[in-house]
N, C-alpha and C positions, 0 to 999 in steps of 0.2 A: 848347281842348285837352282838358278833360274829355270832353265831346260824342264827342271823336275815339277819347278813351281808353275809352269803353264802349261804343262800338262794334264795337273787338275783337272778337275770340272770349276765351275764358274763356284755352284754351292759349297767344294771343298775348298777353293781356294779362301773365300769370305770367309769361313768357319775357322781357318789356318789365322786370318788378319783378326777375327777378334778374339780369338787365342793367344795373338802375340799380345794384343793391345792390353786385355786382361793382365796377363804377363807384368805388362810394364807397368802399368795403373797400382798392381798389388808394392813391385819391387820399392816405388816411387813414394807407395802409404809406407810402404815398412821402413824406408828410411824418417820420412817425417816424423813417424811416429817413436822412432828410435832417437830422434834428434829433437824431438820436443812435446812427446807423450811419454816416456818411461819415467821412473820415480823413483828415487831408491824407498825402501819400506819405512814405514813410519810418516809418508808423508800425506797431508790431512787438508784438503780444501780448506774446512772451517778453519781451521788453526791459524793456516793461510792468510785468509781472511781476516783475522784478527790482527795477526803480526803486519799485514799491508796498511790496514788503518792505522795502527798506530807510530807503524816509522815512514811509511811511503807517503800517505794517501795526502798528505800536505803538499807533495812537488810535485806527484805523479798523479796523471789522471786519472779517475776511478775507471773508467770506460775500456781503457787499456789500449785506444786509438787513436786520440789526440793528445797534442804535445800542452803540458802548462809550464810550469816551471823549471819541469825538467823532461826527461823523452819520453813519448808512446810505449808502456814495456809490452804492450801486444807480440811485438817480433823480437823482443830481448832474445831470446834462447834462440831460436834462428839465425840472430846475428852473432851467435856464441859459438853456434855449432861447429866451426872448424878448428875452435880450439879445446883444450881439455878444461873437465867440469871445473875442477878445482882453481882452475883461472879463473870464471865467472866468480865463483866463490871467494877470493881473495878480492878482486872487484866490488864487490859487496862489501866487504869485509874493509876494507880499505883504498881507494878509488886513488890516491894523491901514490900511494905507496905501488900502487900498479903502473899508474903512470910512468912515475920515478924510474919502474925496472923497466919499462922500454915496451909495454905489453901492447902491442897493434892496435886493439880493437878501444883500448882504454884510453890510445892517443888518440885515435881518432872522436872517440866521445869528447874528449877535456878541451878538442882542435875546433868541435862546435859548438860544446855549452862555455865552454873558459867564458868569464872569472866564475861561473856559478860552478861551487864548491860540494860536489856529494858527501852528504852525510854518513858519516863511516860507521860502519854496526858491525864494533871489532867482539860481540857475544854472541850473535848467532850462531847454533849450531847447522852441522849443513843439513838434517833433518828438519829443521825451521826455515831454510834458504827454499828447501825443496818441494816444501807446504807453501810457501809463497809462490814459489813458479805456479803449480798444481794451481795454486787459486787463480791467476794473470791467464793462465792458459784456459783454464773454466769459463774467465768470465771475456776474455779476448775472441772464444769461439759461439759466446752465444750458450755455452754449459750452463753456466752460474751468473749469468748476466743482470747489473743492479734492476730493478722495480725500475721504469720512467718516473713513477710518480713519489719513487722516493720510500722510505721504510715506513712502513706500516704496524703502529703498537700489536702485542703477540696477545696481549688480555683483551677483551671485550669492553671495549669504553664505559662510562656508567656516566648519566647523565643527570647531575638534580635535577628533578620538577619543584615547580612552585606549587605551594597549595593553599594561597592565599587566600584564590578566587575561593577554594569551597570552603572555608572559614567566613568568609565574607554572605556566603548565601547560606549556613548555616546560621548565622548571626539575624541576618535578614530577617530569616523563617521562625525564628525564634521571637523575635523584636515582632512581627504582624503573631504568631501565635498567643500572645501576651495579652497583647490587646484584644482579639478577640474573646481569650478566654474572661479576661478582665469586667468587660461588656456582657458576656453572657454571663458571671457572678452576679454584677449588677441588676442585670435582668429579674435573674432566678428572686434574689433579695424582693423587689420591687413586688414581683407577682405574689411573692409568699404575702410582704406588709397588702399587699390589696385583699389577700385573699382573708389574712384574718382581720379585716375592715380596719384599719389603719389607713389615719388619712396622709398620704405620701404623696411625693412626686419624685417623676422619673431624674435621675442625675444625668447633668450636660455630660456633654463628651469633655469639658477642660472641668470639670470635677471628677470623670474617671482619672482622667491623664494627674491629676495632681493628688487621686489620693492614695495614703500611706502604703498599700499595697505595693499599687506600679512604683510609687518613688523607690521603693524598698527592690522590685525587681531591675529598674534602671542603676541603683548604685551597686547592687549585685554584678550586676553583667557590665559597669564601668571597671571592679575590678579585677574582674575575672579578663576583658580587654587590658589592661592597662597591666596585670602580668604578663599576660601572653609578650605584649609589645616587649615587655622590661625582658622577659627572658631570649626573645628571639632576637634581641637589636645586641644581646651579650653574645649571642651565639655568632651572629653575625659581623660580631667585630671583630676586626682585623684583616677579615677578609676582602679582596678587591680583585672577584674575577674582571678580565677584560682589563685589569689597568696596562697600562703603555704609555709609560713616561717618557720625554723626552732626551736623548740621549748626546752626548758631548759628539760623540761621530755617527754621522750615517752608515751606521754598519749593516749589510745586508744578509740576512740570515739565509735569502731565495737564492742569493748567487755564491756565498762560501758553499753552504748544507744543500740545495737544491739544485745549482748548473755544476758546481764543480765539485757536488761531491765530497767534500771535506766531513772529514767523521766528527762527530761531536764531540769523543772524546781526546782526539788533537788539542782540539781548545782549552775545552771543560776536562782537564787531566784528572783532577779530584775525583772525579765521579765513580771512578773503578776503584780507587783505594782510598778513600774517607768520606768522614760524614759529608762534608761541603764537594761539590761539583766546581766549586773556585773558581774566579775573574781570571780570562790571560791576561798576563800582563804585555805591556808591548814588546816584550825579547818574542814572545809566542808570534806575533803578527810580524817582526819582523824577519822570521823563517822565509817566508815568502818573498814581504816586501820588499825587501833587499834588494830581490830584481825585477817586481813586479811597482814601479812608482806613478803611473798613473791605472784609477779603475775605469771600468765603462762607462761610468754614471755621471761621475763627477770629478775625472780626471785627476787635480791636484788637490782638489780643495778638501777632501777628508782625508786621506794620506801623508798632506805635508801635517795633518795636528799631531800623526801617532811619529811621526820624525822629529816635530818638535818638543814631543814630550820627553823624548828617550835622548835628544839630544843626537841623531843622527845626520848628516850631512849631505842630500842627497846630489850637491852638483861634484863632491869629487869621493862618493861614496865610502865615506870611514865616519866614525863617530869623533863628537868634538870633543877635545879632551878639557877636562873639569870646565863641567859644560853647566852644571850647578852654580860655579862661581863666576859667568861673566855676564855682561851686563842685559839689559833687556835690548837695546842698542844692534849689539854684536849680535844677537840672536834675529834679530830683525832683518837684519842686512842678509843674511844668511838665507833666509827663506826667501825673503821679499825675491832677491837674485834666483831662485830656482822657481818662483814662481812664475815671474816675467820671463824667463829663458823658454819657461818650458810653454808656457800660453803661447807665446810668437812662434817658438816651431808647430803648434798646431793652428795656427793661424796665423798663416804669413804676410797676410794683407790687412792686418790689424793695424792701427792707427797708435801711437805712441798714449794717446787720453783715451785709449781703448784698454789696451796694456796695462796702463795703471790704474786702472779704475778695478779690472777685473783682479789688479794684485794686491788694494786696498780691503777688496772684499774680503779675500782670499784671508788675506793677513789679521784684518778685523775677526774673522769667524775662528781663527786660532785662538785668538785672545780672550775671545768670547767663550772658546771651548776649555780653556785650560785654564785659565784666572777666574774663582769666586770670591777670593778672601781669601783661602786655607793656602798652606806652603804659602807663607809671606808674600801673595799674591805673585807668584811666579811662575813663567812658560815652564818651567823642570818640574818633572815632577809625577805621580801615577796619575791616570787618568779616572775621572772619578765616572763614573759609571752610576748612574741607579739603581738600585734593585727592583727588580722585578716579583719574584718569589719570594712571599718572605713569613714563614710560618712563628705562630705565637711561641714564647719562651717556653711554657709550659709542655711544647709535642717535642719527640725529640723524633729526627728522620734521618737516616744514615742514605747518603746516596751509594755506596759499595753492597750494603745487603740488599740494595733491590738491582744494582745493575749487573755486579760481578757474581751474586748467589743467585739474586731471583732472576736473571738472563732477559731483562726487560728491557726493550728499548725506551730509546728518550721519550718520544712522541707518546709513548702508551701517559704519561701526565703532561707531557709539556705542547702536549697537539702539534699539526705540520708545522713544525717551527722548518722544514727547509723549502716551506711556501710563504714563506712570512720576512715583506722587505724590513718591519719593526718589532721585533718582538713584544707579546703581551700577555701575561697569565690567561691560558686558556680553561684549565682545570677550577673548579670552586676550593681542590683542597680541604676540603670540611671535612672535619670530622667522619660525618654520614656518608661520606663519598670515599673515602679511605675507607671504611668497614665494608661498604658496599664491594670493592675492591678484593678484600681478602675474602670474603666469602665465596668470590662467581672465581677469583682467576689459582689456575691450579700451578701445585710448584711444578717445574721441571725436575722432576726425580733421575732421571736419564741420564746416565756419566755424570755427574754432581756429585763427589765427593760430601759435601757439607752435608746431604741427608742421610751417608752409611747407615747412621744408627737408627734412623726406622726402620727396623727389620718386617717389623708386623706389616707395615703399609708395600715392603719393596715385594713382601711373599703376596702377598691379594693382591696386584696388579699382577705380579707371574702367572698368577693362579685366577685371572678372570673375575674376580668378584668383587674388584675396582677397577673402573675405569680412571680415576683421576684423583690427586689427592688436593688440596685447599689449602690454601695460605692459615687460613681458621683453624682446621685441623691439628694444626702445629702449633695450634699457640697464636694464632695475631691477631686476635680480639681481645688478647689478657691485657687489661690495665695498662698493668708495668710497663710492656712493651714499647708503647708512648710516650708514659706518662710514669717516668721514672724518678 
């Protein structure tokens, strides 16, 4: 075969090696692609996509390259591939219980992350499992890869203007056309008594200004001002775009929603199935925290208040038991020791009136955070939060029919909240800015179940003679809708 092979020509022989190379380059995709590009049917990026965010996207990195809480699943199915599917999928399905039977790939996971515990998702089906690979694979290769800058509302923002300014120089113009005309009445008057020889004199300018006339056009236009104000300071109540109160913990909306990706509705769980989008409470935060005890920012000092609220322990990692009934003492002792433990290992040449200085603060700013009076002044307890959003009695706003029917993302009302280290109502919320709303942005008719029964609207878009159908269209300028 050698013999044969230098016998060639130089040309055949090349032709023969990238023949072979071809060869091997295809055999080598078709395994890859065998081993972590096949699907069985049914399986659905988007879908994917959905079920990632809402069981993974907390411990796993959205990026599918770096490790957070738990591993990279970039090369999950790669690392799978010498075993059968249905292992991965029990893995899934149950992590402790694969362990248990002895399954290689599962020790070796539990040999690196041990004590952190995977979440077991003993419903999926393996159509659901296979719609999440599908997506990890999409977005691990650069297919389906997040925005850098993060999700972008699907509607066209709607922005109030002010129109002060031209109320103010209609008013103006009004107020000098008054006067003028006032003056040239005066006038006309004047020339007439001279013409039919009456003996007059011209009126000052503080006898135009004072008489009956102008007094009668200034208390006109006082209250024709003075409803405008009364209706527009009603309209205007309650509203507070821009507020941003301060908040018991520095929570950072740029580095859960914006560096790591954390879906909004992780948190905000309400937001898909009820009216309220809902506070997590700290069981939600400690998903993470658990094994996540200091942040980049500020280390211990916002972490130990959601520990000491819930009553978790974090130098021998369990929770304190009836943690409600002991004293503020015991509770003291308890942080204060994880606090000092945990400063001196990041600074080991810290002076001992360094140490406690920085674990007074530490410990003051818990106290400060979780004690106002309410709960009988006690570190136990929910953490009280402000609101930020917060629409009149009178509107009624379901966050599931705009998230889960109308396919809207957060940001299209709540703006780059995963660029925002304090959150603050970015939207005005008004009335006029909701209508504005349902007029420009169109439904997603498109696999939506919830609109079957426009039939008339689904045949004119088949049929070209709709482009798009309105929120309006349906109904969301009616009254009731709101204002029920």
């Amino acid at each position: 075969m050698i013999t044969g092979f230098l016998q060639l020509t130089k040309t055949a022989r090349l032709s023969l090696i990238f023949s072979l190379l071809a060869s091997a380059t295809f055999l080598l995709s078709s395994q890859n692609t065998f081993a972590q590009g096949e699907y069985i049917d049914g399986a659905d990026a988007a879908v994917g996509k959905t079920l990632f965010s809402n069981n993974c996207a907390s411990c796993h990195n959205r990026n599918m390259k770096d490790k957070m809480t738990g591993p990279a699943l970039g090369e999950a199915e790669a690392n799978w591939a010498e075993y059968e599917r249905e292992e991965l999928y029990a893995w899934i399905r149950g992590s402790q219980a694969s362990i248990a039977a002895g399954q290689p790939r599962a020790k070796a996971l539990w040999a690196e992350w041990k004590p952190n515990v995977m979440t077991n998702f003993p419903n999926l089906t393996d159509v659901e499992i296979e719609s999440m690979l599908l997506y990890i694979h999409n977005v691990y290769t650069g297919v389906g890869a997040v925005p850098a800058g993060g999700l972008v509302p699907e509607a066209g923002e709607v922005v109030e203007s002010s129109n002060v300014w031209l109320y103010s120089l209609l008013l103006g113009i009004l107020v000098i056309l008054s006067f003028v005309l006032t003056r040239v009445i005066s006038n006309l008057r004047y020339m007439q008594d001279v013409a039919a020889g009456k003996d007059v004199r011209r009126k000052t300018l503080v006898e135009t200004l004072t008489s009956p006339g102008f007094i009668a056009f200034v208390v006109l236009a006082g209250i024709l001002l003075g409803g405008y104000t009364t209706v527009n300071s009603a309209i205007e109540l309650g509203r507070q775009q821009g507020y941003q109160p301060t908040q018991p913990i520095k929570f950072s909306h740029a580095l859960h929603a914006g560096k790591n990706k954390i879906e909004c509705q992780y948190c905000h769980d309400g937001a898909r199935r009820s009216k309220h989008s809902v506070i997590p409470a700290a069981n939600t935060c400690m998903n993470c925290h658990k094994a996540i005890k200091k942040g980049p920012s500020y280390g211990t000092a916002e972490l130990t208040k959601i520990y000491a609220s819930i009553g978790f322990d974090p130098n021998t990692d369990k929770y304190i038991e009836n943690y409600e009934e002991i004293s503020r003492d015991s509770i003291e002792k308890v942080y204060r020791k994880w606090i000092s433990t945990t400063f001196q290992e990041l600074n080991a040449s810290a002076t001992k009136t360094e140490v406690d200085t920085e674990t007074d603060a530490q410990w003051n700013g818990i106290v400060a955070s979780l004690t106002n009076g309410t709960y009988d002044n006690k570190i136990a307890g929910p953490i009280e939060w402000p609101r930020i959003h917060n629409l009149p009695d009178h509107a009624y706003f379901n966050h599931a029919q705009h998230v889960s029917v109308g396919k809207l993302e957060c940001q299209t009302c709540h703006g780059p909240v995963q660029e925002m280290e304090e959150v603050y109502q970015y939207s005005p919320l008004s009335m006029g800015w909701c209508i504005n709303c349902h007029r420009k942005t169109p439904v997603q008719f498109d696999d939506n179940p919830y609109y079957q029964n426009y039939e008339q609207y689904h045949n004119e878009l088949e049929a070209g003679t709709r482009d798009k159908v309105t929120v309006e269209e349906i109904g969301g300028l009616e009254c009731q809708k709101c204002h029920y």
